[in-house]
C-alpha positions in Angstrom: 0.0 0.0 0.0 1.1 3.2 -0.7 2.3 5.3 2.4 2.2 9.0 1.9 4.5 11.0 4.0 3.0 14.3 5.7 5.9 16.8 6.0 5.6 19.8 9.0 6.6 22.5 6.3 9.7 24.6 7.9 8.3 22.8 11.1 5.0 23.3 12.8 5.6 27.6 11.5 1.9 28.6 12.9 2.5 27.4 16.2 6.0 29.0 16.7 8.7 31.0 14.1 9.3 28.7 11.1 12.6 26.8 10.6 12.9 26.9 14.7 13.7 24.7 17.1 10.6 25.8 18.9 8.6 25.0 15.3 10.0 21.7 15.2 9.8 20.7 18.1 6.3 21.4 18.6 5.6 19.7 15.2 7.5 16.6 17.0 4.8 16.9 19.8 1.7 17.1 17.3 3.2 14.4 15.6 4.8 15.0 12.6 7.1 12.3 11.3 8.5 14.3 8.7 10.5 17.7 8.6 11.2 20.3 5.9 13.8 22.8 6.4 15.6 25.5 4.7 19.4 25.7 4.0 21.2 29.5 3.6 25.2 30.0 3.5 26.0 33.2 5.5 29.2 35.4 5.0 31.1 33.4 7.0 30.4 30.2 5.1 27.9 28.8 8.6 24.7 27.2 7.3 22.0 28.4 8.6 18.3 27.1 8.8 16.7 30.4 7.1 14.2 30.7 4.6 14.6 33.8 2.9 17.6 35.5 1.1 16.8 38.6 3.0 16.1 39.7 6.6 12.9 41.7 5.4 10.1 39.4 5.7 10.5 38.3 8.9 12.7 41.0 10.5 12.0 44.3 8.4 15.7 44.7 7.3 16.9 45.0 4.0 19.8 43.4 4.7 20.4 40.4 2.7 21.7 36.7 4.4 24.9 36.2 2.3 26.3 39.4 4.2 25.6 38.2 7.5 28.2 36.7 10.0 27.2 34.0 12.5 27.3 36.6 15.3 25.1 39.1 13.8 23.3 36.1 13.1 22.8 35.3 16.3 21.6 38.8 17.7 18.9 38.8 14.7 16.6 36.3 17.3 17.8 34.3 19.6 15.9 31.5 18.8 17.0 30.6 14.9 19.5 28.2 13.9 22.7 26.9 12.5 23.0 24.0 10.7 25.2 22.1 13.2 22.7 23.4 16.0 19.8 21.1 14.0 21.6 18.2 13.1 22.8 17.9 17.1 18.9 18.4 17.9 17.3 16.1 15.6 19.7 13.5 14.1 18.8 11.4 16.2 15.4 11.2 15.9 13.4 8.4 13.6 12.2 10.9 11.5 12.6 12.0 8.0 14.0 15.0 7.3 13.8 16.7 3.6 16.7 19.8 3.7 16.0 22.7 0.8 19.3 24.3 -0.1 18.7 27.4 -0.9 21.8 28.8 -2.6 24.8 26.2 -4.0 26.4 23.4 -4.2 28.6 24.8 -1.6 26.4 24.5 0.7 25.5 21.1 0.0 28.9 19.9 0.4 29.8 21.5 3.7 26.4 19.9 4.8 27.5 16.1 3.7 29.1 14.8 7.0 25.5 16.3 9.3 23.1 14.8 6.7 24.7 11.0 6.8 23.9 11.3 10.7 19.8 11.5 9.8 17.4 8.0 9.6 15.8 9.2 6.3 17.6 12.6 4.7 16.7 13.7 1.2 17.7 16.9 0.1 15.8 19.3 -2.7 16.8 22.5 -4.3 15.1 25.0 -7.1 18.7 24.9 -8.7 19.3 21.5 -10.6 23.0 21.2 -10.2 22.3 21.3 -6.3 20.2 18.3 -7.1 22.2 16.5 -9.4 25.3 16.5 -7.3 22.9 15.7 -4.0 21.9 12.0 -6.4 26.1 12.2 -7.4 26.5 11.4 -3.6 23.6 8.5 -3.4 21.1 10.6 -1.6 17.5 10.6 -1.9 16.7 14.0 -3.9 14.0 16.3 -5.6 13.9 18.8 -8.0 11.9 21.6 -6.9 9.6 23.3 -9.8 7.1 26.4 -8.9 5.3 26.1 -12.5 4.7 23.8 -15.1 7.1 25.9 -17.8 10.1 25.7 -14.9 9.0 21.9 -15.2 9.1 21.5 -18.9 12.5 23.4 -19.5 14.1 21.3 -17.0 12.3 18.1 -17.6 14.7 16.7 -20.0 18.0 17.6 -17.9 17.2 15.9 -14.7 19.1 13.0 -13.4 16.5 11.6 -11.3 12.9 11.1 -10.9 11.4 12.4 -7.5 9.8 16.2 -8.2 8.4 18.4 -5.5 5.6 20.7 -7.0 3.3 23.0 -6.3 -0.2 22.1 -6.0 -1.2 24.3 -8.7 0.8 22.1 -11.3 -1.7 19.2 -10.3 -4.8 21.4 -11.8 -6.8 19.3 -14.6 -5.7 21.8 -17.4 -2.0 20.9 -16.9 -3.0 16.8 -17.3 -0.9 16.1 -14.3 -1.8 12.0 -14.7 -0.2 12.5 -18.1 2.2 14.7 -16.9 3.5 13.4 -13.7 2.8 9.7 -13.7 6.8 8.3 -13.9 7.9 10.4 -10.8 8.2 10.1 -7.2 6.0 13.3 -6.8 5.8 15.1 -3.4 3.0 18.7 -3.5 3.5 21.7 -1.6 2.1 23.7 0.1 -1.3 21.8 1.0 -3.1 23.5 4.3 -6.4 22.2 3.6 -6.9 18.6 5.0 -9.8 17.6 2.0 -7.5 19.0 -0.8 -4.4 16.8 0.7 -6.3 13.7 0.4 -8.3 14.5 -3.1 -4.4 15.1 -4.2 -3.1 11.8 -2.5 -5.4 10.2 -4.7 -3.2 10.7 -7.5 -1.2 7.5 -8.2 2.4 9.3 -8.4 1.7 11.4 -5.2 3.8 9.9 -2.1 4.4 13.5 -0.2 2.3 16.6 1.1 3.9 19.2 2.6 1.9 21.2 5.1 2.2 24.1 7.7 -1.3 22.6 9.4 -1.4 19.4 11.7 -5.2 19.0 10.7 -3.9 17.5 7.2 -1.3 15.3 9.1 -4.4 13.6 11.5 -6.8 13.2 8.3 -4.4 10.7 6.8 -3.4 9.5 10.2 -7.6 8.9 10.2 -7.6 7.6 6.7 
């Protein structure tokens, strides 16, 4: 039977600040088997768990993340985190963990030694060659794709077959059955619970990423 995994998108984010320790861990405590992070070089070269490229959405500042060090970092808010500060937290625990580099290859190197200490890692990335090189080192890895032209002009290059999608690429007048049906595919970001399962009931879905625990319990109930 096909098992679809549930992912706490950037952690449980409307219970506490996303891509915290305080999100993940209370997405642990609701019971969320599955994480979904994001990966951000600073100045420095320290990965960080951060979303954005810039401090603007969440903090107001213009400044952007690749000029930060790792101690103005850490007077931003005391509750974000490094890399190395996650991977001490939660490698330990039987849970999967999908990481989004955000930037480079780089990054994905530096993060190689941290992700062989997780149960179930896979790593995804809007930039292919992050990808690529992710499958190069026998990982489990997604290509990331916003709209169905990204999708198609990429298509043909990619080295493996797990996508993660936007829901709106699984609307009937892109002929997602057609479309999608030889991949791995995993949909975000899905925060009602009936949508999650009408899209779970397409054959090449396995994944639905989620910032509500309400679509977590309906499969848990299905």
């Amino acid at each position: 039977m096909r098992q679809i995994t549930v992912y706490a998108h950037r952690g449980s984010a409307l219970q506490a600040r996303e891509n915290t320790a305080a999100a993940f861990d209370s997405a642990l405590h609701l019971g969320f088997k599955a994480f979904e992070l994001d990966l951000l070089r600073l100045k420095d070269g320290t990965i960080v768990v951060f979303h954005d490229f810039t401090l603007r959405r969440q903090f107001g500042k213009l400044k952007r993340i690749r000029s930060v060090t790792l101690k103005e970092f850490r007077k931003i808010n005391s509750d974000l985190l490094t890399f190395d500060e996650f991977v001490d937290r939660y490698a330990k625990k039987k849970i999967t963990v999908n990481f989004e580099v955000k930037d480079d290859s780089k990054t994905l190197r530096a993060m190689l030694p941290g992700i062989a200490k997780f149960h179930d890692p896979v790593i995804s990335s809007f930039r292919r060659t992050v990808v690529d090189a992710a499958l190069c080192e026998g990982l489990e890895a997604g290509y990331l794709f916003h709209t169905m032209r990204a999708f198609r002009a990429g298509q043909k290059k990619m080295k493996g077959n797990r996508l993660h999608i936007s829901k709106n690429l699984l609307r009937s007048r892109n002929k997602p059955t057609k479309v999608f049906s030889s991949y791995n595919t995993h949909v975000y970001t899905v925060n009602d619970p009936i949508e999650a399962l009408s899209l779970s009931a397409f054959p090449f879905v396995h994944g639905i990423f989620t910032d509500k625990p309400e679509v977590m319990h309906a499969f848990q109930r299905k």
